[in-house]
N, C-alpha and C positions, 0 to 999 in steps of 0.2 A: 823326710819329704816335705816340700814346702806346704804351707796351707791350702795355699790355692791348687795344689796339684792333687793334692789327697783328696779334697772332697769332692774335686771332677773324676776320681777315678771311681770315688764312693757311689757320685751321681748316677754315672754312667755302669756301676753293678748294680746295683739296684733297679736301672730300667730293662738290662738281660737276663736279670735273675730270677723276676716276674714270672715269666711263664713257668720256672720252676717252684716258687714260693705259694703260685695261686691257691686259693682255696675254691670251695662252694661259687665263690662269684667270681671266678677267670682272671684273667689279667686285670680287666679294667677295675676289678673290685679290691685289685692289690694294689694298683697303682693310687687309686684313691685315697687307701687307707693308710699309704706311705705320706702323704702330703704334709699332714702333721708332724709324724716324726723327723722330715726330713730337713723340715724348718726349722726344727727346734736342735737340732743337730748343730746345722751350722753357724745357725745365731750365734750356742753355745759355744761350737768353737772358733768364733769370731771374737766374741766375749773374753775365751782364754785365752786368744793372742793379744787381745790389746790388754789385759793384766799383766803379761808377759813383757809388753812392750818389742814384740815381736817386730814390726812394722814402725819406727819412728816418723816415718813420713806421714802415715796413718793413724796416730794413736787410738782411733776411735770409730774402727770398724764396725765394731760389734752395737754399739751406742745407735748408729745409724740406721741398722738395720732395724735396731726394737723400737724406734719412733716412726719409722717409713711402716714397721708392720703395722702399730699401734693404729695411724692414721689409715692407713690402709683397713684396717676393721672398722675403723669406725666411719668410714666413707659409706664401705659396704652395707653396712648394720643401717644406715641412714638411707640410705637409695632403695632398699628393700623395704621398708618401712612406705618409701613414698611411693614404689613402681608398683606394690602392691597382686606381686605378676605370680601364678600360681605353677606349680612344680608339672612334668608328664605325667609324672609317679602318682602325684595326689593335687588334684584342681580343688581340697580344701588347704591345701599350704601355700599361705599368697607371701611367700617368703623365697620367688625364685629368680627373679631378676636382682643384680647381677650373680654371678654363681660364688661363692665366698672362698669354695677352695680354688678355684682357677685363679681368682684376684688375689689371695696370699701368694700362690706359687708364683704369678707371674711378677710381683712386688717384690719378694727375692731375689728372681731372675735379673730384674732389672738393676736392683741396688747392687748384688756381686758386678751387674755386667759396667755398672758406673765404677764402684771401685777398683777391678782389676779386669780389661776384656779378656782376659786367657777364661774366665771363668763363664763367658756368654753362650759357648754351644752348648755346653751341658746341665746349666743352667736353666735356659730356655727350651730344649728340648724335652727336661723335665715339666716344665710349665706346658707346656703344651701336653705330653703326657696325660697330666692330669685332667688338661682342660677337653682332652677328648673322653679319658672316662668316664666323667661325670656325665656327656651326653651318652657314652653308649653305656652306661646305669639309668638311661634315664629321669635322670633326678635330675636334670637339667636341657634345656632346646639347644642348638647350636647360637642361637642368638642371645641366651643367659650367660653360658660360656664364653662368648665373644663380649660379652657387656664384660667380666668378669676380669678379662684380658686386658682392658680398657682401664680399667679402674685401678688396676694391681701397678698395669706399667706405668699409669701417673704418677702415682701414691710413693714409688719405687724411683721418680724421676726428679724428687722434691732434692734430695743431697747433691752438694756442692762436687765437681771435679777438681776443684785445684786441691792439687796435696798438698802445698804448704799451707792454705787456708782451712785443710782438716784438719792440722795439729792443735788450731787454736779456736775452733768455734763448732757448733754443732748446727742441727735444721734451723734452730730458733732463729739463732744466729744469721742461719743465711738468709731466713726470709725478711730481717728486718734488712739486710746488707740488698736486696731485690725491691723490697720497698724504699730505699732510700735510693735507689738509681743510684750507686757507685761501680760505674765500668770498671772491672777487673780489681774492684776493690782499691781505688785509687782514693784514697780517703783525703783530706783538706788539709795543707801544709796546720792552721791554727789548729789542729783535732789533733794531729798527729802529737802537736807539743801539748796537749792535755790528758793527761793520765786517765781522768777522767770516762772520754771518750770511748777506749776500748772495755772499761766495765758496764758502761749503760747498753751499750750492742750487744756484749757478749765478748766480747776480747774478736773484734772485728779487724784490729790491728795485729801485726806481726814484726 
């Protein structure tokens, strides 16, 4: 089965399977506790396809995701630090604005839904999943969770869509290729004939 189809099929057991898996804290406490593993799933086999060379047009799904995550924590980590916003659960934890697992799931969401849309309904459905259990745990308001959603889908919105500009550069890549204002990566007939050029961008050329 292809990648993309297996782990929408994965997604979507694991969100009807719930009501059978719950423990002590119902659905919403499975669905929460899923968020980690589910990430770490697909990364990994994001990861294993591009070792694989599964996707040529893609080489570097998996790459993508672990830098949209990375930055996506560290947004989060940083905005909670500053919003200073305290939990329902506990008004001594001012660690509740944005909500950390919403803005993972939903920066997954987002980066499968950039690289392949067949993987967007289930994807996101999950994201949302999530970002409802946290508020009915409340360990989180509905406007933490919504910040959480916000921050995930940016962080998730940083990678390139052109697939032949994924074969040869990564985020880095593309935010210097966004800073330099080159429309559809139309780089300068004298750049093109310097070798040079595509090592200092990141191999910006093709």
């Amino acid at each position: 089965m292809h990648a993309t189809y297996r782990w929408a099929v994965i997604l979507v057991a694991l969100m009807l399977a719930a009501p059978l898996t719950a423990h002590a804290g119902g659905v919403a406490q499975t669905l929460s506790d899923a968020d980690a593993p589910v990430i770490g799933l697909v990364t990994a086999d994001l990861l294993y396809q591009d070792a694989r060379g599964s996707d040529p047009d893609q080489p570097h799904r998996g790459r993508q995701m672990v830098e949209c995550l990375a930055i996506n924590q560290a947004a989060t980590e940083l905005i909670k630090r500053l919003a200073h916003d305290p939990r329902p659960d506990d008004p001594d934890a001012h660690d509740g604005f944005p909500s950390g697992h919403t803005s993972a799931a939903f920066c997954m969401a987002r980066v499968l839904d950039r690289q392949d849309h067949r993987w967007a309904l289930p994807a996101y459905a999950f994201a949302a999943a999530v970002g409802w259990s946290r508020v009915d745990l409340r360990r989180h308001t509905a406007g933490q969770a919504l910040g959480g959603m916000v921050v995930g889908y940016l962080s998730g919105s940083l990678i390139r869509t052109d697939r032949r500009a994924v074969a040869k550069s990564g985020l880095l890549a593309d935010l210097a290729d966004r800073l330099l204002y080159l429309p559809d990566r139309q780089v300068p007939k004298y750049c093109q004939e310097s070798p040079a050029w595509g090592l200092q961008l990141g191999q910006l050329t093709w």
